[in-house]
ROKOLMAR-132950 format. One record per residue (C-alpha): residue in three letters; z, y negated, x negated. Coordinates in steps of 0.02 Angstrom, whole numbers, plus 32768, in hexadecimal, padded with zeros to 4 digits. Layout:
<nudrens>
> code, Z, Y, X
> ALA, Z, Y, X
...
</nudrens>
This chain:
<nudrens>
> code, Z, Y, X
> UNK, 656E, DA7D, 09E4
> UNK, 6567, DACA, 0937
> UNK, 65ED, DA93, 08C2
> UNK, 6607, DAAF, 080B
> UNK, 66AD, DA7F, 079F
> UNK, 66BA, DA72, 06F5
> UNK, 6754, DA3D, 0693
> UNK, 6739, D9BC, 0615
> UNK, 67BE, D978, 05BC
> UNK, 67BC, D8BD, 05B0
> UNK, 683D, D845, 0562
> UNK, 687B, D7D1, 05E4
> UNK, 6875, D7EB, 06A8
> UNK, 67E5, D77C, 06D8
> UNK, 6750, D7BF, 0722
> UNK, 6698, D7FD, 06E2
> UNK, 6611, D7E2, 073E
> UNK, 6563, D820, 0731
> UNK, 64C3, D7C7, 0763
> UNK, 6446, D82C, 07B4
> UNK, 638A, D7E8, 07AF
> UNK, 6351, D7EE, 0851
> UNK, 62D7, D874, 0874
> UNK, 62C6, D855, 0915
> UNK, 62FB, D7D7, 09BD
> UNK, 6390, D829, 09E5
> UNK, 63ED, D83B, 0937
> UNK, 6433, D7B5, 08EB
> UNK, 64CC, D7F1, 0885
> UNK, 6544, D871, 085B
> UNK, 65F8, D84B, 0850
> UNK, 6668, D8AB, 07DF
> UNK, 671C, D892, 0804
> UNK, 67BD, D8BB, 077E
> UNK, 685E, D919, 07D6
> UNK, 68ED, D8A0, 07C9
> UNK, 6955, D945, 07A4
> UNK, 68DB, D97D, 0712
> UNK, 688B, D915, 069C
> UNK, 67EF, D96B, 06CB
> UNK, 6743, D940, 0715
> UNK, 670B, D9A4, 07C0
> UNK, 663F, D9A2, 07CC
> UNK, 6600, D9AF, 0872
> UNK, 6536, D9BE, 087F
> UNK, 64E0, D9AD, 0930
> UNK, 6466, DA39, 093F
> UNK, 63E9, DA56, 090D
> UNK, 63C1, D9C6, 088C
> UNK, 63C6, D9C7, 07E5
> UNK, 6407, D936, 078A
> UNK, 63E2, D8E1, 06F4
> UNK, 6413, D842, 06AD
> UNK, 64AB, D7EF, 063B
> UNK, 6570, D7E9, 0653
> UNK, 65BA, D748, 0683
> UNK, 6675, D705, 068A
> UNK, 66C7, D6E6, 0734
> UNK, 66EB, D637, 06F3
> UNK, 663D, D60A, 06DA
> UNK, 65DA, D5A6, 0768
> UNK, 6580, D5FE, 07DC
> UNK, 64C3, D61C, 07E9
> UNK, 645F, D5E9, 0884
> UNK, 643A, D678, 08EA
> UNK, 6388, D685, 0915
> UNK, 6355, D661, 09CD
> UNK, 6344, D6FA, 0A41
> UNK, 6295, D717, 0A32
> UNK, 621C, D759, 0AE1
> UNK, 6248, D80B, 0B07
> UNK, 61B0, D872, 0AD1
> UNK, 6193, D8DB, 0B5C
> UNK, 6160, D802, 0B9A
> UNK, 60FB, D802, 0B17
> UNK, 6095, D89D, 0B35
> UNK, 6078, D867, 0BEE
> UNK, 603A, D7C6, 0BAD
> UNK, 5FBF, D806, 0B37
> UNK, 5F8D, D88C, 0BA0
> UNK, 5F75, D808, 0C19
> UNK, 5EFF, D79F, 0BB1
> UNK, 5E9C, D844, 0B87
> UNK, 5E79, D85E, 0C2F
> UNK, 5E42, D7BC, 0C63
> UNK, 5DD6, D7BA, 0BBA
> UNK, 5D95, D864, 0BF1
> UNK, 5D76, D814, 0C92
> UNK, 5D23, D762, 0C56
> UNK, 5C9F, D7F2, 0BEF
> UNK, 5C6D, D857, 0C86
> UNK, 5C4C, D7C3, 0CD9
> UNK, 5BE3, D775, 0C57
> UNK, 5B92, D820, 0C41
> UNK, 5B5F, D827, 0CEB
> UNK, 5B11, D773, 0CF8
> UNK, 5AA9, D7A1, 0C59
> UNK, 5A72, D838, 0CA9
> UNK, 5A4A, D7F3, 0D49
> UNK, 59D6, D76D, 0CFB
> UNK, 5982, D7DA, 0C8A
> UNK, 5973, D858, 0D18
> UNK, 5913, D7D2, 0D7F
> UNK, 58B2, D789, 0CDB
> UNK, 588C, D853, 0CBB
> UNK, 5839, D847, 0D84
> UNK, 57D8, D7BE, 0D69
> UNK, 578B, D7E2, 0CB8
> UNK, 5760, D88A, 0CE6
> UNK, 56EF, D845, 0D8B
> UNK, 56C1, D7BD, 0CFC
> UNK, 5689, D840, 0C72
> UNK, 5628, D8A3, 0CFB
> UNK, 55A9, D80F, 0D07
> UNK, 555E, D821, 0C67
> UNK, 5582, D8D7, 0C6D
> UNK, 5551, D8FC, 0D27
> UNK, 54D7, D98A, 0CFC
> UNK, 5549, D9D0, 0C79
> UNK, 55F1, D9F2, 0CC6
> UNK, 5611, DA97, 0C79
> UNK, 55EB, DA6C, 0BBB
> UNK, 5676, D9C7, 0BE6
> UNK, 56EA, DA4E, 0C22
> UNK, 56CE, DAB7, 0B83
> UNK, 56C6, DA2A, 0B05
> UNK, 5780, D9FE, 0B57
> UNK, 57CA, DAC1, 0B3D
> UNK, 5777, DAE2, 0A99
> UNK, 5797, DA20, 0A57
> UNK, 584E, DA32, 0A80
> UNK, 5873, DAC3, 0A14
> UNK, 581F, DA5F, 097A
> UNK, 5897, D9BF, 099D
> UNK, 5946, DA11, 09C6
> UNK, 5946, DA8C, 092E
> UNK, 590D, D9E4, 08CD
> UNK, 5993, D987, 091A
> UNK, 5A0F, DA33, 08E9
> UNK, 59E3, DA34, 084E
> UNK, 59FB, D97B, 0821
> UNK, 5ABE, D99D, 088C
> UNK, 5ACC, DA36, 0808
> UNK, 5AB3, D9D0, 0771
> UNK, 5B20, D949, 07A9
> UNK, 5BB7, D9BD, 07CE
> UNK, 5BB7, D9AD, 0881
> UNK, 5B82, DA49, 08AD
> UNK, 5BC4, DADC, 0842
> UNK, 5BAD, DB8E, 0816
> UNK, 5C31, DBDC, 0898
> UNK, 5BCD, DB7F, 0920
> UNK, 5B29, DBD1, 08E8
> UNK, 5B7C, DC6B, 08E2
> UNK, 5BB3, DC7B, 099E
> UNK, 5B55, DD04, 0A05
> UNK, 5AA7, DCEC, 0A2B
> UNK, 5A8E, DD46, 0AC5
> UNK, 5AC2, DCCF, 0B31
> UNK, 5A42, DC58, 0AE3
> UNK, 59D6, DCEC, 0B1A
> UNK, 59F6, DCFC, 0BCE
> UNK, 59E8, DC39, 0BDD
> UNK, 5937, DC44, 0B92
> UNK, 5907, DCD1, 0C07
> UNK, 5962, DC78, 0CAE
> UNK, 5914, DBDA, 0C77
> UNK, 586D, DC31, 0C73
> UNK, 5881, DC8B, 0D00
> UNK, 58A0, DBE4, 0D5A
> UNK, 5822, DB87, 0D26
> UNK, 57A4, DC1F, 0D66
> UNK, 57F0, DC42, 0E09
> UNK, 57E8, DB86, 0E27
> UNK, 5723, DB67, 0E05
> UNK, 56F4, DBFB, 0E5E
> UNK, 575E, DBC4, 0EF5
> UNK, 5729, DB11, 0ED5
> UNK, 5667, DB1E, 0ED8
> UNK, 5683, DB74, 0F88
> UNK, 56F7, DB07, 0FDA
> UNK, 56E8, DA49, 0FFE
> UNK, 5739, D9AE, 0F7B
> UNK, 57B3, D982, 1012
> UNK, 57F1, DA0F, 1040
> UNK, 5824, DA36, 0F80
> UNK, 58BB, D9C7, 0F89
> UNK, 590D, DA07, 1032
> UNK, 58F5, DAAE, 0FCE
> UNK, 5935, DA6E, 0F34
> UNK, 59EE, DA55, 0F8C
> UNK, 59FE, DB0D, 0F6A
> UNK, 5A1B, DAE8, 0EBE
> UNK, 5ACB, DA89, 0ED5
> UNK, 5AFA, DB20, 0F4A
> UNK, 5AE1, DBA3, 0EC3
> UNK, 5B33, DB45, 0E48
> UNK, 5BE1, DB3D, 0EAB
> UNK, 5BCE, DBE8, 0EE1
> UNK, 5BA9, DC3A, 0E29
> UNK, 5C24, DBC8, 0DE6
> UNK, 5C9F, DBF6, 0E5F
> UNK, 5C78, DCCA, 0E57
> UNK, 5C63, DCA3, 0D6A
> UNK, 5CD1, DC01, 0D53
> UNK, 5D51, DC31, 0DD6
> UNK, 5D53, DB86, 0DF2
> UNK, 5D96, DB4F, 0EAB
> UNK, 5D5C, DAAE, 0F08
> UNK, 5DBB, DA4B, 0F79
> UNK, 5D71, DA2D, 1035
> UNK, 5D5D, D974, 1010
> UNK, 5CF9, D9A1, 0F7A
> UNK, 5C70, DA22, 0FDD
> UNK, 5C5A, D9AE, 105E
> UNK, 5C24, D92A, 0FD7
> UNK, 5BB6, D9B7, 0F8C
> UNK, 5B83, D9DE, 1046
> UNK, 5B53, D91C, 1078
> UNK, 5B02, D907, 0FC0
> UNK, 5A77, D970, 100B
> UNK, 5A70, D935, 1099
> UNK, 5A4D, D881, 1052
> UNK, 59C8, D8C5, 0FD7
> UNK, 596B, D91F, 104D
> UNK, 5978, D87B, 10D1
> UNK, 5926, D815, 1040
> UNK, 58AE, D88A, 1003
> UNK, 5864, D8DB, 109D
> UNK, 5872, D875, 113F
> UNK, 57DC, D846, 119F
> UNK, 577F, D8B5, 112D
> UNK, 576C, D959, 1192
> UNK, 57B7, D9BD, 1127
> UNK, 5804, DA42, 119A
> UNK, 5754, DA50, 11CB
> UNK, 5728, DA6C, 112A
> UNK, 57AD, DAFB, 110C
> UNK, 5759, DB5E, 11A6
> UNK, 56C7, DB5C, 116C
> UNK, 56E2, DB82, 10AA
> UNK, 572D, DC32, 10F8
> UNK, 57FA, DC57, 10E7
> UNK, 57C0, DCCE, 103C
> UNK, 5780, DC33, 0FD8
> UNK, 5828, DBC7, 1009
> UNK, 5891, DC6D, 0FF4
> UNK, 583C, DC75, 0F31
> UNK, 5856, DBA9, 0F18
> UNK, 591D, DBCA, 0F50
> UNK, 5924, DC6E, 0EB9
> UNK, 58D9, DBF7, 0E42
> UNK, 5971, DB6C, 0E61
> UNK, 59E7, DC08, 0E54
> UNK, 5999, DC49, 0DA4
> UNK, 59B0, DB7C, 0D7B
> UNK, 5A57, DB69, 0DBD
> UNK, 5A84, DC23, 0D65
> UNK, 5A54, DBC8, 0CBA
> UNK, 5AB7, DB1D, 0CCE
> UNK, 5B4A, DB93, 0CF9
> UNK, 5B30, DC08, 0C68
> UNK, 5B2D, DB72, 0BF2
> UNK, 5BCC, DB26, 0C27
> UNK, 5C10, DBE5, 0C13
> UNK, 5BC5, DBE7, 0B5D
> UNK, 5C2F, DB2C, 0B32
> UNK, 5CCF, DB7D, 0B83
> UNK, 5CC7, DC1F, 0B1C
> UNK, 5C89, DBC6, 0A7B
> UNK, 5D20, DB60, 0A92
> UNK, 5DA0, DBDB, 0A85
> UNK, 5D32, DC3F, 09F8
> UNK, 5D38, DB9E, 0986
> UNK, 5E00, DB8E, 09AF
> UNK, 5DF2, DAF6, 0A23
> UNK, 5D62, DAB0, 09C3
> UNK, 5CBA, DA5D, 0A21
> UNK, 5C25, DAC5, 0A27
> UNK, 5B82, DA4C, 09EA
> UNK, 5B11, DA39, 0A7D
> UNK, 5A6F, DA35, 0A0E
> UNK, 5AA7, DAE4, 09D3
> UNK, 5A8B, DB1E, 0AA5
> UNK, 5A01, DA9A, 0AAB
> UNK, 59B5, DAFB, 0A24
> UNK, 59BA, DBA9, 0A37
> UNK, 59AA, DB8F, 0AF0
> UNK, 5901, DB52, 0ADC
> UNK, 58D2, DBD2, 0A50
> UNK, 58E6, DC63, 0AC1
> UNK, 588C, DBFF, 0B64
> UNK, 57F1, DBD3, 0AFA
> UNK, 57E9, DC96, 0AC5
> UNK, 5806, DCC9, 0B7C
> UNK, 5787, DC50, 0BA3
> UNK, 5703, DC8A, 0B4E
> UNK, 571B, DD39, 0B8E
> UNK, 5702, DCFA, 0C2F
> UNK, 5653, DC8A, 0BFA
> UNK, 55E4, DCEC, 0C49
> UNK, 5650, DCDC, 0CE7
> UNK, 566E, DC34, 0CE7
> UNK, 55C3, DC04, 0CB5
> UNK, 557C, DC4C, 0D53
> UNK, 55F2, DBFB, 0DBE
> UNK, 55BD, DB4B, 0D69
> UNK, 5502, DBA8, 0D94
> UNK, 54DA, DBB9, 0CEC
> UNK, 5490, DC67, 0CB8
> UNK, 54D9, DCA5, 0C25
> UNK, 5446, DCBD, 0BC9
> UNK, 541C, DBF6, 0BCD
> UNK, 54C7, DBD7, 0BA1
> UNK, 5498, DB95, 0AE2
> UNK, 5417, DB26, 0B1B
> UNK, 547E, DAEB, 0BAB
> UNK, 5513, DAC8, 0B3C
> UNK, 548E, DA6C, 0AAF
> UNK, 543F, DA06, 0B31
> UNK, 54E8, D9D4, 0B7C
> UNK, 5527, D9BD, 0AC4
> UNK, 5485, D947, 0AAA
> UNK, 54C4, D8D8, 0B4A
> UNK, 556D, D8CA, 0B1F
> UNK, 5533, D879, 0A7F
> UNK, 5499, D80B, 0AD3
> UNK, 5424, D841, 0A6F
> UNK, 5382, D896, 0A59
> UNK, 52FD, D893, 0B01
> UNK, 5381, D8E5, 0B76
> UNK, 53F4, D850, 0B6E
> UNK, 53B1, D80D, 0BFB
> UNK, 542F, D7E2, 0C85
> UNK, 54BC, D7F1, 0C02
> UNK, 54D6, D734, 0C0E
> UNK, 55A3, D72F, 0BE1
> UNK, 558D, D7C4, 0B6A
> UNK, 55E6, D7F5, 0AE5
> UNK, 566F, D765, 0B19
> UNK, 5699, D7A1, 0BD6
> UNK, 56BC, D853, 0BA5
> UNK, 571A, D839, 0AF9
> UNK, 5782, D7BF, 0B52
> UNK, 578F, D842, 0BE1
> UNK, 57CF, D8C9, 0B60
> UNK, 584B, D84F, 0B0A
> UNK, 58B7, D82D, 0BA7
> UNK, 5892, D8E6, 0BE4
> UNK, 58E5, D90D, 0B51
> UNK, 597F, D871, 0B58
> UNK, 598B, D8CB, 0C07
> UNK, 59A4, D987, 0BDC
> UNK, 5A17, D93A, 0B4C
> UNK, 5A86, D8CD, 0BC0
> UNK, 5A86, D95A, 0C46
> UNK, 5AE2, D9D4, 0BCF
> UNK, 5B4C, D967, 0B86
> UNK, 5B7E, D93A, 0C3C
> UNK, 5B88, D9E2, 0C4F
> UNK, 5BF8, DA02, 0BBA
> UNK, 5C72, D982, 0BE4
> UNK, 5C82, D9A0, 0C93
> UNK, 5C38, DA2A, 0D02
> UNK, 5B96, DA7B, 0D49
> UNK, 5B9E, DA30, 0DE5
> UNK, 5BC3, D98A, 0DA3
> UNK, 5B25, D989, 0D51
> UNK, 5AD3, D9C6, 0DE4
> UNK, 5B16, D93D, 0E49
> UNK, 5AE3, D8B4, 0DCE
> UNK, 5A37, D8FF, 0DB1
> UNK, 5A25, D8FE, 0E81
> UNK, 5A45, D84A, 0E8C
> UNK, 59D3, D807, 0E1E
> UNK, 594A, D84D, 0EA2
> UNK, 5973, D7CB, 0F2E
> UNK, 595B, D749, 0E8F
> UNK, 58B3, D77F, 0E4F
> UNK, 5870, D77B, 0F05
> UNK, 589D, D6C9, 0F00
> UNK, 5839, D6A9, 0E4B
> UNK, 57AC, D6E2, 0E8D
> UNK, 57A7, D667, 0F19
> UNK, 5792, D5D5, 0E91
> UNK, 56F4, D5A6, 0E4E
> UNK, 56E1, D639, 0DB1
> UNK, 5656, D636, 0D39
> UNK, 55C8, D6B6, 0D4E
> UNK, 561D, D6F6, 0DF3
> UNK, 55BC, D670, 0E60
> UNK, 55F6, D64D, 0EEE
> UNK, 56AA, D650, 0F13
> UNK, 56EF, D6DE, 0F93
> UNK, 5763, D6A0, 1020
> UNK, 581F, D6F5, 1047
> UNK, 5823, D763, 10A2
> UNK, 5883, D755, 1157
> UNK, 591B, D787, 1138
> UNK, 5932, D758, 108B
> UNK, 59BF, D6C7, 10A0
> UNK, 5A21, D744, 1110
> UNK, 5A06, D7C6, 1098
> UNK, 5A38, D778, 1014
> UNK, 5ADA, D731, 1068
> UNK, 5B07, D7E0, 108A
> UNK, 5AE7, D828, 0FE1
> UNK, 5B53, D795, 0F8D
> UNK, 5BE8, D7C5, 1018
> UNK, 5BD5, D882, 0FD8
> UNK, 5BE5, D855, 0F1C
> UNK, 5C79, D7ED, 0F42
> UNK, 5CE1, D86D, 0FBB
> UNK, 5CB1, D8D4, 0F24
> UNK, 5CEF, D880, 0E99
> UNK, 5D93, D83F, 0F19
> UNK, 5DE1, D8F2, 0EDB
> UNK, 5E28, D8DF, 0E45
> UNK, 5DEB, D935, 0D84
> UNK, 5E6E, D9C4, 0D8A
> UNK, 5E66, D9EF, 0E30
> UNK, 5DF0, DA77, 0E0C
> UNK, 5E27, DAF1, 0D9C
> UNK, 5DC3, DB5E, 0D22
> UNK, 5DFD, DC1D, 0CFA
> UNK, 5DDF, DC63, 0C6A
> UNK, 5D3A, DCBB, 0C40
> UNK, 5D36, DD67, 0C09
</nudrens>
C-alpha cells in the first residue's frame, strides 16, 4: 500500500477526516488518523485513487456508504453475453430472410421465363447491367446521408476487381457446362459449391471446423441432392453429358465459391483498415457488379453463342427481347405476364444478392451457402401448388420428404456447435 504523511498542526486532539467521492465500487472513504503523541494528522491513500472531496470533523455523523456495486469483470461477461446472443438472434433472422428470398428468387425466375421464354439471354443481361444502375443509386443516396463515407470509398479496388472477373468467369463456365448437361443433374453438381467454400476458407480464412459441423455440411448435400434429383435419372444423365462438361460445371462452383470467400476477406480487411469500423455492403455490392458487367461484356460474343445467338444478331436479338419484356409492339406475342413477371423477378433477385451478403457479412461464407442450399428443398415444394402461367403443377419428387428430413438434421448438427468455435486468423 502507498502511504503519504503530512504534518498538520491542528488545535485540539480530535480527528480529521476526509470524504472521498466514490469513483468507483470498491472505495468508499479514506480515514486520516491524528498520533495521540503528536498533535498531527497521518494521511494514508489506498493506491492508486485519487481523492477529492471536503474535510469533515470526527464528531460529525457519518455518511452512508454506498452499496458494493457488481464487480466489473460481471459486468463485461454480461454484456458480452447479451452481444452474443444479439449477434446470434441477427444471423438467425438473416438466414430466414435469405432462405425465403432464395426460394421467392427460384420461383420468379421460372415465373419471368414465361413471358421471356425466347429471350433468356437479354433477362440475364438486363439483370447484370440493371444492377450496376440501382446499387451505385442506392450508394449514392447512403453517401449523401452519411452512411457511407469517404474512407470507405477509398479502400482498394482490386479486390472489387477479381470479384467482377470470378463472378464472370462463373457465370460463363456455368452456361457453357449447363446447355450440355441435363437440369437434374445440375444440383448433385452444385454440392461442389459448399465443398469449395470450406476448403478455400479453411487454406484463406484459416478457419477450422469441428467434425460435428462437416458432417452437417456433408448430410446438407446429401438432403439437397435426395430432394432435387431422385427418381429423375440423373446419374444417367451425368454419363451421358461426358465427365468434361460436369468437370467444367464443378470449376464454375469453385470460381463462385472463390468470390463469396473473397468478399468475406474484403469485410475482414476493411474492418481493421477503418479501425474496427463496418465496411458498407452496397460499397462491395457496387463495385462488384461494375467490374462483372465490364467482364461481361468482354465475354458477349462468348456468351451469346452459348445462349445460340450469333453475335452479329445480337442488337436485334437484344431489341426484340427488349420489345417483349415491355409487351409491346407485334413481337409481344406470348409475353402474357410481361413486364410484371420479370421486374418482380429482378426485385427479389436483387433482395436476394442483398440479404446473401449481409448474411455473409455478419456471419460466414459457408453460412450463406448453407442458407442459400435450403431454400432449394422449399422452392421444389412451391412449385407443386397451383402457380399462375406455370400450368399445371409438378409433383415431388420421391425422395423429397426424406430429403428434406435429412437436410433439416444437417443444418441443425451444424448450427449444434457453437458461434466461436471456429476461429478466424488474421488475413494478410
Amino acid at each position: 500500500m502507498t502511504s503519504l504523511c503530512r504534518r498538520i498542526p491542528v488545535a485540539g486532539t480530535g480527528q480529521l477526516r476526509l470524504r472521498c467521492a466514490p469513483r468507483t465500487a470498491a472505495i468508499g472513504e479514506v480515514h486520516y488518523g491524528c498520533s495521540p503523541k503528536w498533535p498531527t494528522i497521518t494521511l494514508r491513500l489506498p493506491p492508486p485513487v485519487k481523492c477529492g472531496g471536503a474535510w469533515k470533523r470526527s464528531g460529525e455523523k457519518k455518511a452512508a456508504v454506498a452499496a458494493p456495486r457488481p464487480c466489473a469483470v460481471g459486468r463485461l461477461a454480461a454484456e458480452s453475453g447479451r452481444e452474443s446472443g444479439n449477434r446470434s438472434a441477427e444471423v438467425v433472422l438473416a438466414a430466414a430472410v435469405t432462405v425465403v428470398m432464395g426460394a421467392g428468387n427460384r420461383v420468379l425466375y421460372k415465373l419471368a421465363l414465361v413471358p421471356l421464354k425466347n429471350y433468356p439471354f437479354f433477362l440475364a443481361q438486363l439483370a447484370t447491367f440493371g444492377y450496376v444502375i440501382v446499387y451505385f443509386s442506392i450508394l449514392y443516396i447512403r453517401y449523401r446521408a452519411g452512411i457511407v463515407t469517404d474512407e470507405m470509398l477509398s479502400v482498394p479496388k482490386t479486390p472489387f476487381l477479381v470479384v467482377g472477373l470470378l463472378e464472370a468467369l462463373g457465370a460463363a463456365t456455368g452456361m457453357a457446362a449447363g446447355a450440355m448437361l441435363s437440369g437434374a443433374s445440375i444440383p448433385i453438381l452444385s454440392q461442389a459449391f459448399l465443398v469449395w467454400q470450406i476448403l478455400l476458407s479453411y487454406i484463406f480464412l484459416g478457419r477450422r471446423y469441428k467434425v460435428n459441423q462437416l458432417v452437417g455440411c456433408f448430410l446438407v448435400a446429401i438432403g439437397v441432392i435426395l430432394t432435387v434429383a431422385s427418381g429423375s435419372g440423373a446419374g444417367h444423365s451425368l454419363k451421358e453429358a461426358g465427365i468434361f462438361w460436369s468437370l467444367l460445371m464443378i470449376v464454375s462452383f469453385l470460381f463462385q465459391a472463390a468470390d463469396t470467400v473473397l468478399k468475406e476477406v474484403i469485410f475482414l480487411d476493411a474492418t481493421r483498415k477503418l479501425k474496427g469500423g463496418s465496411l458498407d455492403m452496397f460499397v462491395v455490392n457496387s463495385f462488384g457488379s461494375a467490374f462483372q458487367a465490364l467482364f461481361i461484356c468482354l465475354l458477349l460474343p462468348f456468351l451469346s453463342k452459348l445462349w445460340g445467338v450469333p453475335f452479329g444478331q445480337l442488337p436485334n436479338y437484344l431489341k426484340d427481347g427488349a420489345a417483349c419484356f415491355l409487351n409491346v409492339g407485334t413481337l409481344s406475342r406470348g409475353c402474357d405476364g410481361a413486364p410484371l413477371l420479370p421486374l418482380l423477378f429482378i426485385i427479389v433477385n436483387m433482395g436476394f444478392n442483398i440479404s446473401l451478403l449481409h448474411l455473409l457479412k455478419i456471419s460466414s461464407a459457408v453460412v450463406s451457402c448453407l442458407a442459400s442450399t435450403f431454400s432449394v428443398p422449399i422452392a421444389i415444394y412451391v412449385f407443386t401448388l397451383p402457380l399462375p402461367y406455370i400450368g399445371v403443377a409438378s409433383s415431388l419428387p420421391a425422395g423429397f420428404v426424406a430429403g428434406a428430413i435429412i437436410l433439416i438434421i444437417g443444418l441443425l448438427i451444424y448450427a449444434w456447435t457453437p458461434s466461436n468455435s471456429s476461429s478466424t486468423a488474421s488475413i494478410p
